[in-house]
MIKOLMAR-664275 format. One record per residue: residue number from 0; residue in three letters; chain; x, y, z of N, C-alpha, C, O in turn. Coordinates in pm, 1 decimal. Example, Ala and Ser with C-alpha at 12.3 -4.5 7.8 and 13.67 -1.06 7.14 Angstrom:
// residues 2
0, ALA, A, 1319.0, -569.0, 780.0, 1230.0, -450.0, 780.0, 1320.0, -330.0, 780.0, 1423.6, -331.9, 846.5
1, SER, A, 1285.0, -225.0, 708.0, 1367.0, -106.0, 714.0, 1290.0, 3.0, 787.0, 1340.9, 113.8, 803.9
//
This chain:
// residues 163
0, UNK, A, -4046.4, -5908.9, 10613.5, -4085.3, -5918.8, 10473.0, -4235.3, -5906.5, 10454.6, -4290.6, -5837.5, 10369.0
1, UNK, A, -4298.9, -5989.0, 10553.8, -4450.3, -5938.8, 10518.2, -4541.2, -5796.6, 10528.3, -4662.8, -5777.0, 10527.8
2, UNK, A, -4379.0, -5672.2, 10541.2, -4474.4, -5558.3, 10577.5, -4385.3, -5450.2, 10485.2, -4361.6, -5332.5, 10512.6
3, UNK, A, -4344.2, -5524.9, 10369.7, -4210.8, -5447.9, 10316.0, -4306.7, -5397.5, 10173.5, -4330.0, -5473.3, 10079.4
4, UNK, A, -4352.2, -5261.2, 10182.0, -4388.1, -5178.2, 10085.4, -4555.1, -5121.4, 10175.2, -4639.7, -5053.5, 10116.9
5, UNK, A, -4566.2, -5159.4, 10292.1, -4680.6, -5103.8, 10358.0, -4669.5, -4955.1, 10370.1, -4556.1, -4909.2, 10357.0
6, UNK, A, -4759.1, -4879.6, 10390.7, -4757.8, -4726.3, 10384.4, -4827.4, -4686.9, 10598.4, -4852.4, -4585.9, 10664.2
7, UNK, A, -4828.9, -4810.7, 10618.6, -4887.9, -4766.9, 10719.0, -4882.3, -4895.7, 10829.9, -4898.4, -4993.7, 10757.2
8, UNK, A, -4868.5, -4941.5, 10960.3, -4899.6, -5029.0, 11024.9, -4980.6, -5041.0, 11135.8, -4916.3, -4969.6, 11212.7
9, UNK, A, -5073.3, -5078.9, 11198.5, -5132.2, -5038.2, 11297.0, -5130.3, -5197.3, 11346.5, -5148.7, -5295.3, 11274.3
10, UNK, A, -5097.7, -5195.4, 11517.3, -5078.7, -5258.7, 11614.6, -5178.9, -5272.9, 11699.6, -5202.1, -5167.2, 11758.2
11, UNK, A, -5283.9, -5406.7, 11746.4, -5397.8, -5373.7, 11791.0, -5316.6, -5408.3, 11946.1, -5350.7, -5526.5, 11949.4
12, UNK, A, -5249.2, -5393.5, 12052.3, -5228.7, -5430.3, 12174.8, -5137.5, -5540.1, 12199.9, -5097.5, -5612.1, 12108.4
13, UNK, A, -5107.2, -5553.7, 12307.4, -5021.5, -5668.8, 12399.9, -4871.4, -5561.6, 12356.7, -4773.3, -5627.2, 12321.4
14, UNK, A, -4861.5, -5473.8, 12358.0, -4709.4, -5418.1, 12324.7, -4606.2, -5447.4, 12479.7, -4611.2, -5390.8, 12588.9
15, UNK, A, -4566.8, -5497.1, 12457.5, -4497.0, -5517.4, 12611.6, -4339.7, -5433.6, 12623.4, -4293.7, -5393.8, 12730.4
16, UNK, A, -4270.3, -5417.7, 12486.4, -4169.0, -5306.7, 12514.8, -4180.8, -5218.2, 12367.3, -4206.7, -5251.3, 12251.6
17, UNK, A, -4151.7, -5104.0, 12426.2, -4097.7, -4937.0, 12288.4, -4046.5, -5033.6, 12228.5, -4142.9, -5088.3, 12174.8
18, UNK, A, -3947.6, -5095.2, 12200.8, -3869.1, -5138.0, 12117.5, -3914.3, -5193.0, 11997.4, -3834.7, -5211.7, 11905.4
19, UNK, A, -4067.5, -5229.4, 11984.4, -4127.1, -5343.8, 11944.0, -4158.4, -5240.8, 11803.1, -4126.8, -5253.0, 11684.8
20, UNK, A, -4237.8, -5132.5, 11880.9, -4258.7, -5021.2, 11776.7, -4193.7, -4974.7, 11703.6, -4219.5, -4965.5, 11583.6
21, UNK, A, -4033.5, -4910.3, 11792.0, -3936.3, -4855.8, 11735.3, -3882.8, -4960.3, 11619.9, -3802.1, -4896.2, 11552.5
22, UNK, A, -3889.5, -5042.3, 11588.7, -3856.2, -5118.6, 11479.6, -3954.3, -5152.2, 11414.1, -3925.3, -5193.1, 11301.6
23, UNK, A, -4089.1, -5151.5, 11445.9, -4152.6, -5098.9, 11324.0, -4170.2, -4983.8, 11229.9, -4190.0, -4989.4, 11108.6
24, UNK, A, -4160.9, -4892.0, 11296.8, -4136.5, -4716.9, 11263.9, -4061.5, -4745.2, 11164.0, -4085.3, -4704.3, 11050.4
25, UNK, A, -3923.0, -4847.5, 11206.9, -3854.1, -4841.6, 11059.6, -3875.1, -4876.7, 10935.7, -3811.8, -4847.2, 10834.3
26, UNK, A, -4013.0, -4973.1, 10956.9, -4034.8, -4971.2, 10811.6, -4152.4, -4878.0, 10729.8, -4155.0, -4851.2, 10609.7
27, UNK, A, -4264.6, -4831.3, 10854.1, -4349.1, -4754.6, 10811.1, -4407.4, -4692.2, 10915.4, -4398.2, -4738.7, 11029.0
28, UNK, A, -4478.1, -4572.7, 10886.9, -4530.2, -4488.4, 11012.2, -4629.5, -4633.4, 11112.9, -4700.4, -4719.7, 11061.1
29, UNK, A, -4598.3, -4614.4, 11270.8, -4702.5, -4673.6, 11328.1, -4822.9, -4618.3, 11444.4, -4795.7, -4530.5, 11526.3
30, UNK, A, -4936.6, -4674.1, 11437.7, -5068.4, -4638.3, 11492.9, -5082.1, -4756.4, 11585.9, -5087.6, -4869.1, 11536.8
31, UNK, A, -5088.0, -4739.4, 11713.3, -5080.8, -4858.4, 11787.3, -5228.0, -4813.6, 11895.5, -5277.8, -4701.1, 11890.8
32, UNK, A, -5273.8, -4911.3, 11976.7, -5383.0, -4899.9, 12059.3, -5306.9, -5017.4, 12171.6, -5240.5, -5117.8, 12145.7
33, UNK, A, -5358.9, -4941.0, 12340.4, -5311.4, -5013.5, 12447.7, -5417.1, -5120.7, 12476.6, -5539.1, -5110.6, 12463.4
34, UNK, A, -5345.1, -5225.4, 12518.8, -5424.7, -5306.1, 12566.1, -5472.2, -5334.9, 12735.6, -5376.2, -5310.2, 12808.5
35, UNK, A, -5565.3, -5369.5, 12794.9, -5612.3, -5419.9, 12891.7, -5489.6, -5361.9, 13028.9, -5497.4, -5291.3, 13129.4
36, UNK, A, -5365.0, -5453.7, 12946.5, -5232.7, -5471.7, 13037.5, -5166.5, -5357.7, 13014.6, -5052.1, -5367.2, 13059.0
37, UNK, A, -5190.6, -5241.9, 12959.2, -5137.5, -5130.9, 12940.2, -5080.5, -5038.5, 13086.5, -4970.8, -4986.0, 13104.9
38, UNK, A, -5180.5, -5042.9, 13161.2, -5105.4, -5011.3, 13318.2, -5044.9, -5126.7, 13375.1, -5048.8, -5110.9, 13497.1
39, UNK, A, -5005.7, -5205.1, 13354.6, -4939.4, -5315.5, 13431.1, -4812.5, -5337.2, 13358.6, -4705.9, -5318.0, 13417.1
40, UNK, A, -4816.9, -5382.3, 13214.6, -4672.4, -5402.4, 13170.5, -4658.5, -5295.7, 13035.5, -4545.5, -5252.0, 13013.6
41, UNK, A, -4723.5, -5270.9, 12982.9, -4723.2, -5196.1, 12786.9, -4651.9, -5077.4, 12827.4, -4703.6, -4979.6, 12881.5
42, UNK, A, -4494.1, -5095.8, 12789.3, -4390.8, -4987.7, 12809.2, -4346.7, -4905.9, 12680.5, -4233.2, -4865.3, 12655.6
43, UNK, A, -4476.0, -4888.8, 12594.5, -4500.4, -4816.2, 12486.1, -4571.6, -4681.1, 12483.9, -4694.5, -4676.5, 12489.8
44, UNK, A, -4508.0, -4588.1, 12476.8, -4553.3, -4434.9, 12517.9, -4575.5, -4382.7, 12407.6, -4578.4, -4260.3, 12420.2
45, UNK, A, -4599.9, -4429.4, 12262.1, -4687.6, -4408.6, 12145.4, -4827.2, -4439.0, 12150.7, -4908.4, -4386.9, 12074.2
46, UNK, A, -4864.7, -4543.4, 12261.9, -5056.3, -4615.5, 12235.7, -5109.2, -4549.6, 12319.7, -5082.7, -4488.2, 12423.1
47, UNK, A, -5228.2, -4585.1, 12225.6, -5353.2, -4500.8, 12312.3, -5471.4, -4583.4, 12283.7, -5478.0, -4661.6, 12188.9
48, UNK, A, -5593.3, -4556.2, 12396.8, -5700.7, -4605.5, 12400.9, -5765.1, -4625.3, 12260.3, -5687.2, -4611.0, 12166.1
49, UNK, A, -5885.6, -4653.7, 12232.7, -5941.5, -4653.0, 12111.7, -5899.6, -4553.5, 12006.1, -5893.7, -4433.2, 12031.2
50, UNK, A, -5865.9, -4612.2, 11869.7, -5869.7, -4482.0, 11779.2, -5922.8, -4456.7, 11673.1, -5990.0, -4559.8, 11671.1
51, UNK, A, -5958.7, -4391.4, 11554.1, -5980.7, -4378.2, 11397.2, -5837.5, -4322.8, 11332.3, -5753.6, -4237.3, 11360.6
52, UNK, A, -5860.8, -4426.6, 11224.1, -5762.7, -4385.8, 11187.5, -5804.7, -4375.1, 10994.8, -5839.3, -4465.6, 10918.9
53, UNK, A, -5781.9, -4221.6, 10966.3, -5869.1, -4220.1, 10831.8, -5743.6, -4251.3, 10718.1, -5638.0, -4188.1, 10722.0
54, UNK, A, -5765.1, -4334.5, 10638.9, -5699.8, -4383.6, 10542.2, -5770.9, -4396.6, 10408.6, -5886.5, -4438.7, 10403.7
55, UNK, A, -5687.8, -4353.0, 10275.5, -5805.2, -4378.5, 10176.3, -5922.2, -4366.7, 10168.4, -5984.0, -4448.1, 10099.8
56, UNK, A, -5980.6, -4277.6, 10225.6, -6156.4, -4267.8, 10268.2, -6174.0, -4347.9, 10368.7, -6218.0, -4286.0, 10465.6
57, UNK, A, -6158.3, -4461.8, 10388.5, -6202.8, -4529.3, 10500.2, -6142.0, -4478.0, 10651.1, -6040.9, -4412.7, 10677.1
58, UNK, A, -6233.8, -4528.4, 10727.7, -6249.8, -4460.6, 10856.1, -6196.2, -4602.8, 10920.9, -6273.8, -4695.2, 10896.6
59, UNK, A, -6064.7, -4644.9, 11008.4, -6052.1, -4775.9, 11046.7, -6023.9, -4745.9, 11203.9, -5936.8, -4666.9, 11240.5
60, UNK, A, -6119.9, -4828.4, 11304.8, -6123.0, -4805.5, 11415.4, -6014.9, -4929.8, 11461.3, -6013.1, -5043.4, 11413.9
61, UNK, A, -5924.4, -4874.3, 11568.4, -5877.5, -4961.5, 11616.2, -5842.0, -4960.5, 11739.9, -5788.4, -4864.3, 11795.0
62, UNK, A, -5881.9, -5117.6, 11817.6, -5868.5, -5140.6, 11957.4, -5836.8, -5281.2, 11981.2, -5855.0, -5377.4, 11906.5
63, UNK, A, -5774.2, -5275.2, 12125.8, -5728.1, -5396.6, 12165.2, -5843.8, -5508.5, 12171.0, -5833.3, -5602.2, 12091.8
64, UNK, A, -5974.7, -5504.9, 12276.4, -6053.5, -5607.5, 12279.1, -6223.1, -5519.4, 12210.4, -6293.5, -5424.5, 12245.2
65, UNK, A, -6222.6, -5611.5, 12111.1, -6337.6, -5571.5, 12086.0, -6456.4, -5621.8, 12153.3, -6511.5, -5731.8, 12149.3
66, UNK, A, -6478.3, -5530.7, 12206.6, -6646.3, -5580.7, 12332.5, -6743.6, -5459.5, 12246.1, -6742.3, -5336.9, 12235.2
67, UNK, A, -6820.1, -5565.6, 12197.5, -6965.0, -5515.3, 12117.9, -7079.8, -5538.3, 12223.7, -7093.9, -5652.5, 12267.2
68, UNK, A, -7177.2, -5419.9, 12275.5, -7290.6, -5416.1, 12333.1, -7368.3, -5527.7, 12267.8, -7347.8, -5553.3, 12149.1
69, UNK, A, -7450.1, -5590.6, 12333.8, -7538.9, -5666.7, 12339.7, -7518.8, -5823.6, 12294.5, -7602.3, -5913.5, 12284.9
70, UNK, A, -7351.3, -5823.0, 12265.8, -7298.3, -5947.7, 12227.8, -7167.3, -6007.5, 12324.9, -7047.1, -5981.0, 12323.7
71, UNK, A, -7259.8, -6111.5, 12418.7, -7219.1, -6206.6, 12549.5, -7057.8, -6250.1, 12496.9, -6988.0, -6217.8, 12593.0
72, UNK, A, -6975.9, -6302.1, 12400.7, -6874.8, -6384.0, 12341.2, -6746.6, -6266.7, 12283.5, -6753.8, -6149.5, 12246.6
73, UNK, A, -6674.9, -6327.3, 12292.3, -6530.6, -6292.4, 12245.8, -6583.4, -6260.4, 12120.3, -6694.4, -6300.6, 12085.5
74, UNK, A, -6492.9, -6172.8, 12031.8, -6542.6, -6161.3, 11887.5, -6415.0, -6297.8, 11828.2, -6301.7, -6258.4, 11800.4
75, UNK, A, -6438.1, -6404.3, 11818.7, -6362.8, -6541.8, 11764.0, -6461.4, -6515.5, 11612.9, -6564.9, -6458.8, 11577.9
76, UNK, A, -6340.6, -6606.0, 11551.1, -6405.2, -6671.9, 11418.5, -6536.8, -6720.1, 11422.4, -6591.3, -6794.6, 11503.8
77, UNK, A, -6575.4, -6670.2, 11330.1, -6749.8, -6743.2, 11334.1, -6791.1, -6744.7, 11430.7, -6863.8, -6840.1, 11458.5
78, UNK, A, -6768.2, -6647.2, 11525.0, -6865.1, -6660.3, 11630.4, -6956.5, -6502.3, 11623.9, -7060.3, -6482.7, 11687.1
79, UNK, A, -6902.0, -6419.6, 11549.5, -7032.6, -6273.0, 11560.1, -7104.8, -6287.0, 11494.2, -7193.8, -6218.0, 11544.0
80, UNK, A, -7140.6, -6324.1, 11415.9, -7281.6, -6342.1, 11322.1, -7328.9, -6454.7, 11433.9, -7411.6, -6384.6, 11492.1
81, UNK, A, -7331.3, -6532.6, 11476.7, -7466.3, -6596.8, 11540.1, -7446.6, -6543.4, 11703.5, -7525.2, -6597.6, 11781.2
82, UNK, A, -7371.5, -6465.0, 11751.7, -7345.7, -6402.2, 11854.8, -7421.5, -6254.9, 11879.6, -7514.9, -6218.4, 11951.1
83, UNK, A, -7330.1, -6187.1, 11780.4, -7463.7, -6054.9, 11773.1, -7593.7, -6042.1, 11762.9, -7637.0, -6103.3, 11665.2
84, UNK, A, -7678.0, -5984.2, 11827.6, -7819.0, -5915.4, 11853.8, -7845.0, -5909.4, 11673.6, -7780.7, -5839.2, 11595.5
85, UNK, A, -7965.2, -6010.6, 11636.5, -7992.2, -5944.5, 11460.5, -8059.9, -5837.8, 11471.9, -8046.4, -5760.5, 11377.1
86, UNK, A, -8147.6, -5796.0, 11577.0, -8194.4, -5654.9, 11596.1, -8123.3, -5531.4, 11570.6, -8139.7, -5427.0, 11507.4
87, UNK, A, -8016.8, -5599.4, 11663.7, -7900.1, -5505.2, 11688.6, -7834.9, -5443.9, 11572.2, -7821.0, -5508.8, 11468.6
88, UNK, A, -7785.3, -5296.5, 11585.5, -7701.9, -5230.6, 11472.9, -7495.9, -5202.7, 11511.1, -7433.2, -5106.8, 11555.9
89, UNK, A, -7465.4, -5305.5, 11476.2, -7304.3, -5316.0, 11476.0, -7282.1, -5178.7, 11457.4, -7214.8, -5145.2, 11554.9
90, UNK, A, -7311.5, -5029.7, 11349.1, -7248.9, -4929.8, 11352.4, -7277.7, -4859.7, 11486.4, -7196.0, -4788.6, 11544.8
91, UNK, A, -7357.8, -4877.4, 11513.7, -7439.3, -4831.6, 11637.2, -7324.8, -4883.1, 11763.7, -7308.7, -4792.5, 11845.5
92, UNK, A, -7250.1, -4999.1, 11792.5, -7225.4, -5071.9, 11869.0, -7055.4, -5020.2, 11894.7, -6991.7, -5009.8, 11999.5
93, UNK, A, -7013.0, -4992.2, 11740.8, -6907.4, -4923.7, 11706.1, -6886.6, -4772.3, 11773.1, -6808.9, -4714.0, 11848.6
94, UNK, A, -6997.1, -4749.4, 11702.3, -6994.5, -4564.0, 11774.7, -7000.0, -4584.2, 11895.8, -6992.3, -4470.1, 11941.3
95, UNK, A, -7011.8, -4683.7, 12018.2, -7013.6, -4627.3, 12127.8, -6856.1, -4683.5, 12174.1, -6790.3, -4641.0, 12269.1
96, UNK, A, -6823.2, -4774.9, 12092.4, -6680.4, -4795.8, 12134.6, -6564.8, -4632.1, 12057.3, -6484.8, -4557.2, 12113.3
97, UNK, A, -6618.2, -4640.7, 11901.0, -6503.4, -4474.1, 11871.4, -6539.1, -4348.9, 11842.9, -6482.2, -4259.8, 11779.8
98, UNK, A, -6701.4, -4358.0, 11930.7, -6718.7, -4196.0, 11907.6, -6768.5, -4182.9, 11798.1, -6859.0, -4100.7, 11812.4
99, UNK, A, -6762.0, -4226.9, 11658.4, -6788.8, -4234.6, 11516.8, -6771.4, -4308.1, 11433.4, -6657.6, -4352.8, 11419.7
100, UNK, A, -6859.6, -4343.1, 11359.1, -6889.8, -4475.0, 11251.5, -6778.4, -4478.5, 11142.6, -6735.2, -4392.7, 11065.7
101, UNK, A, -6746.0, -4618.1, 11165.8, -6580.6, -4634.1, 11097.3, -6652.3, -4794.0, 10985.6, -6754.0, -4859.2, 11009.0
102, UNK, A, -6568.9, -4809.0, 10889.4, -6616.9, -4938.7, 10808.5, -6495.5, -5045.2, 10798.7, -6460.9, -5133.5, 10720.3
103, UNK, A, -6453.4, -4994.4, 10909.6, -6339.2, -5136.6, 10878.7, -6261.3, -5108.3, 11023.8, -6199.4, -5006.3, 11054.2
104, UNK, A, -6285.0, -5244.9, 11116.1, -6189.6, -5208.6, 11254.4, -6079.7, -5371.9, 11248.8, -6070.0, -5488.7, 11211.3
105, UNK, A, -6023.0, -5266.2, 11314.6, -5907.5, -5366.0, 11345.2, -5880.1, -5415.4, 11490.5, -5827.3, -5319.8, 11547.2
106, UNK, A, -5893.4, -5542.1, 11595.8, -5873.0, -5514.5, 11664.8, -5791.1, -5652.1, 11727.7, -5754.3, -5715.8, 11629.0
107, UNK, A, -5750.8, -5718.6, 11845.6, -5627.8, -5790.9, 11876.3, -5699.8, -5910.9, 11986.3, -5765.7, -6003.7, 11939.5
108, UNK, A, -5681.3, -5897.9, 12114.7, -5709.8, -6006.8, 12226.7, -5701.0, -6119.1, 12200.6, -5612.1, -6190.6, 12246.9
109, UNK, A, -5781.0, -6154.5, 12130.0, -5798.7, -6315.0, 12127.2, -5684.2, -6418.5, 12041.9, -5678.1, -6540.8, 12029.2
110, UNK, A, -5596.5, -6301.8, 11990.1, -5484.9, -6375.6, 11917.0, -5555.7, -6488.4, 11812.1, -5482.5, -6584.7, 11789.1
111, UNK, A, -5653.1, -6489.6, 11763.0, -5738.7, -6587.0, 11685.7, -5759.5, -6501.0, 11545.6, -5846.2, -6413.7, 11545.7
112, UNK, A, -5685.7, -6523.2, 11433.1, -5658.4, -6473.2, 11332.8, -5845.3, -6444.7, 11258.1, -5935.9, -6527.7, 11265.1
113, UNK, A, -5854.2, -6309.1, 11194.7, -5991.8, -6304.9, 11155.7, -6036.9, -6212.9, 11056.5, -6062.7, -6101.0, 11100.9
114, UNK, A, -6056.3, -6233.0, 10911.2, -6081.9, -6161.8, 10833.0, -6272.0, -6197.0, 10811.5, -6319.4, -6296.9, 10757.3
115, UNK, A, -6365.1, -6056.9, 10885.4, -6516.2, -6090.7, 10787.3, -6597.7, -5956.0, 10828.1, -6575.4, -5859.1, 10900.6
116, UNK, A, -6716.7, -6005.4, 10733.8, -6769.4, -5891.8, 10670.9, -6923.8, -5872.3, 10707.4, -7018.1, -5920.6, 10644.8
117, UNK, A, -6932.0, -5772.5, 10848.7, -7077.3, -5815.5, 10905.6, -7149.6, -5635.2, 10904.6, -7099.8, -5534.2, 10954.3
118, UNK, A, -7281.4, -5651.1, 10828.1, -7348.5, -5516.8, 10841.2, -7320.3, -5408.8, 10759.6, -7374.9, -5298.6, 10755.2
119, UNK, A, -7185.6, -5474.8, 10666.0, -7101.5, -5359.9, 10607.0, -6965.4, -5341.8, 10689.3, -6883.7, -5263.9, 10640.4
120, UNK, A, -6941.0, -5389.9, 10779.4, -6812.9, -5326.6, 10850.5, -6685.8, -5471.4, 10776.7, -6710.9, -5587.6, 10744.7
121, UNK, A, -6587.4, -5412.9, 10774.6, -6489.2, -5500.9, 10777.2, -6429.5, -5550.9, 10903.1, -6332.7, -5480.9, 10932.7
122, UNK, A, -6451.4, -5647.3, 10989.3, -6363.7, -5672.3, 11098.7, -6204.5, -5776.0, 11109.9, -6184.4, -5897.4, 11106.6
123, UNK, A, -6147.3, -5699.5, 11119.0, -5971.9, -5806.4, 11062.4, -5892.2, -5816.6, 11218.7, -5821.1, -5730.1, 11269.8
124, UNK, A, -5924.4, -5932.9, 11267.3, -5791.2, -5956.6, 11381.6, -5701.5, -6026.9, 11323.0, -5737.5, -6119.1, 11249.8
125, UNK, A, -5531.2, -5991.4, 11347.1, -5422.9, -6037.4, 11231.4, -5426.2, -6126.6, 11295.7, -5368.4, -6215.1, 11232.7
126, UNK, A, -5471.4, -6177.4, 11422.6, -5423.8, -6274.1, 11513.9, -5282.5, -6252.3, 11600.5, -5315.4, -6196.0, 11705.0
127, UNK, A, -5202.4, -6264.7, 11599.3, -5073.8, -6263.4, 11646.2, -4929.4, -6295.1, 11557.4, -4920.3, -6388.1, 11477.3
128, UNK, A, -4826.9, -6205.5, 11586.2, -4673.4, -6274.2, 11501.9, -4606.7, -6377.3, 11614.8, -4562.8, -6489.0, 11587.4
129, UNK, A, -4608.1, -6323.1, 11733.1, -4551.2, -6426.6, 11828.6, -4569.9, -6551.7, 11943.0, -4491.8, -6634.1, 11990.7
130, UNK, A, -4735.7, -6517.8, 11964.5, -4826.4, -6552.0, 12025.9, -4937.8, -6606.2, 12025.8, -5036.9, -6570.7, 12089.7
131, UNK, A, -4924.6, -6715.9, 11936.9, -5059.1, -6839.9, 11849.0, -5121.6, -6915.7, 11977.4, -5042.7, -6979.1, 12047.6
132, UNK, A, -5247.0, -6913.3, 12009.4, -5311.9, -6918.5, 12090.4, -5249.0, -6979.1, 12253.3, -5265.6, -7072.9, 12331.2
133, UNK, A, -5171.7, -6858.5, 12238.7, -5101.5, -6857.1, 12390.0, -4943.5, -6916.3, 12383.5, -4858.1, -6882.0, 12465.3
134, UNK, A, -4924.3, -6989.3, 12298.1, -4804.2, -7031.7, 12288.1, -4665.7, -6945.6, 12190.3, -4695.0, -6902.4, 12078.8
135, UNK, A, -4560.9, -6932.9, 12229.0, -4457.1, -6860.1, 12154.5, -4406.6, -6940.8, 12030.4, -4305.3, -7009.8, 12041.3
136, UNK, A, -4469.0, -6934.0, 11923.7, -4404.5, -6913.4, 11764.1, -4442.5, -6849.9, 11680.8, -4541.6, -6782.1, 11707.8
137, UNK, A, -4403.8, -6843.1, 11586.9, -4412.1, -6731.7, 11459.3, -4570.9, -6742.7, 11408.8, -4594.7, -6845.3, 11345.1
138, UNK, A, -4674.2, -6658.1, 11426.9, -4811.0, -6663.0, 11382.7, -4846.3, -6552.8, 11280.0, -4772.2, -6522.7, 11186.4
139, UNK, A, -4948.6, -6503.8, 11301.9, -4958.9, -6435.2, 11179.1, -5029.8, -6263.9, 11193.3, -5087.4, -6210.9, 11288.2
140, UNK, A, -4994.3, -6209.1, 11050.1, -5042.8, -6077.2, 11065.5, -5165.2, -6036.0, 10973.2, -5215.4, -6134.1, 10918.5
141, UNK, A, -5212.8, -5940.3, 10948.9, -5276.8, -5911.9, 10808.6, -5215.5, -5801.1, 10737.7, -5128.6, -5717.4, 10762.6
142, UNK, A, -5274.1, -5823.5, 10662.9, -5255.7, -5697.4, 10501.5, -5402.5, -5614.2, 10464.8, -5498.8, -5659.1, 10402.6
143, UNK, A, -5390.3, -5516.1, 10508.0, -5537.5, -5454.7, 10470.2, -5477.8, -5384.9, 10334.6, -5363.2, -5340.3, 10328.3
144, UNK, A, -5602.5, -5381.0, 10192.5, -5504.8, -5333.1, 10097.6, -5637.7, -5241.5, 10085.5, -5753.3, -5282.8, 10076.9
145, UNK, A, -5592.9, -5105.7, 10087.0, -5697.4, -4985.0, 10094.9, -5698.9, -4938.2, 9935.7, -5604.6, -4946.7, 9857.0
146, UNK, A, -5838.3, -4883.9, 9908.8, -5836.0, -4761.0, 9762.4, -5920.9, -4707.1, 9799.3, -5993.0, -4747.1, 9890.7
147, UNK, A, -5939.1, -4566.5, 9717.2, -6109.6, -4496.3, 9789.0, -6240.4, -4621.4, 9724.8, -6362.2, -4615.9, 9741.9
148, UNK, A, -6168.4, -4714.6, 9658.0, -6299.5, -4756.3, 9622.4, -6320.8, -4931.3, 9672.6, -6427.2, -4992.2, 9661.2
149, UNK, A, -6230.9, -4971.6, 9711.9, -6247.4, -5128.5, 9800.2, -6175.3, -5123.9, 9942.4, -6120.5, -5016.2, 9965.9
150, UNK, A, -6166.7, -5211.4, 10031.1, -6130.2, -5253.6, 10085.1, -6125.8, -5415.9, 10133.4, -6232.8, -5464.7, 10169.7
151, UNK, A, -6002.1, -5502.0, 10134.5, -5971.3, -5607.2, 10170.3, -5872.1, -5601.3, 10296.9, -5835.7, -5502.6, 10360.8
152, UNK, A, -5844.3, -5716.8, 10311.1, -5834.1, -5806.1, 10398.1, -5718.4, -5923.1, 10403.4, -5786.4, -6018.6, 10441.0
153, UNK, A, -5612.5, -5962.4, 10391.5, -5564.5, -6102.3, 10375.3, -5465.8, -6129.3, 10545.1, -5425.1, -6033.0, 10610.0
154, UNK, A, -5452.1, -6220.8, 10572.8, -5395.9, -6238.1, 10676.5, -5266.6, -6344.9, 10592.5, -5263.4, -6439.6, 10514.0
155, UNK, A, -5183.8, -6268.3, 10659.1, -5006.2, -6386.7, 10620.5, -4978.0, -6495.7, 10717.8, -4995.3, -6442.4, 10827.4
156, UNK, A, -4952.5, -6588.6, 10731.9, -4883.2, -6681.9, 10766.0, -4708.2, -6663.9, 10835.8, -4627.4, -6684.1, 10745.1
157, UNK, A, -4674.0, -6647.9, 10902.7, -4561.0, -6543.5, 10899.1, -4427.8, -6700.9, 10914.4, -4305.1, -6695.8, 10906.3
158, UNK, A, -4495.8, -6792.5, 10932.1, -4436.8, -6937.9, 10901.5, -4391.3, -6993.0, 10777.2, -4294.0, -7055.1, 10734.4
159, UNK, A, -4502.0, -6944.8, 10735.2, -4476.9, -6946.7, 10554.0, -4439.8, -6887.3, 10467.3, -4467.7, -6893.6, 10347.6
160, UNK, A, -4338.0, -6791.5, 10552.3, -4268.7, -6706.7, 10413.9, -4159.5, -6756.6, 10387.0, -4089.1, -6819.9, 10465.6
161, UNK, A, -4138.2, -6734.4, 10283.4, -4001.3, -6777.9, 10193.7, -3874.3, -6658.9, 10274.3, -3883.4, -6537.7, 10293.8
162, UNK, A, -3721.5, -6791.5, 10317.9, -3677.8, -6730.0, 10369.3, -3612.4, -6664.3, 10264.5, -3538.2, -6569.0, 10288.2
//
């Protein structure tokens, strides 16, 4: 239910079987990126390394762990703004992870749910649906709601939907 009228889904990593996809497909086209564990267990032959993915004008990069140059820390909640280099240029940091400057990435690892807004970029980890900081129950996803002229952000609760 929380993905019922989406035009699009994108999957930042941990895919551990096709199947996972193939039932997303059914509700809307999917864009997935491999993670870390991609040669070891990710038995998904749709993902691929880093990608762009152009939507509504926006350019949305997406990858499993986001590792930003010159910033030591996981990208966690509230932790990139006093983590990142203020010298430093995030589009700059971007382009060397997708090749080309994107304003809104999406990306997964830390399973630590994350909607914010640094330099101009949008950064959204949904956090996880099955996998809340390491443990198996129902966690959460996001909703990116695109136009050529905004972009947001909301993350669902996937606990809290009305059955």
């Amino acid at each position: 239910r929380a993905f019922e009228g989406v035009d699009l889904i994108l999957h930042a990593g941990d895919i551990y079987i096709a199947s996972c996809l193939e039932w997303l497909a059914r509700i809307a086209p999917v864009r997935a990126t491999a993670s870390w564990a991609g040669s070891l267990r990710e038995g998904a032959s749709r993902v691929s390394q880093p990608l762009v993915v152009e939507v509504e004008g926006h350019s949305i990069g997406l990858v499993h762990e986001l590792v930003l140059s010159g910033m030591n820390d996981d990208a966690l909640p509230g932790a990139i703004a006093p983590s990142f280099p203020a010298e430093g240029s995030l589009q700059q940091a971007l382009m060397e992870i997708f090749g080309k400057a994107v304003d809104t990435v999406v990306f997964g690892y830390t399973h630590e749910a994350l909607v914010e807004l640094h330099q101009g970029v949008l950064l959204v980890n949904p956090g996880s649906p099955t996998t809340v900081k390491q443990l198996v129950r129902l966690g959460t996803v996001a909703i990116l709601e695109l136009t050529p002229e905004s972009r947001e952000a909301r993350i669902i609760n996937l606990a809290g939907l009305d059955k």
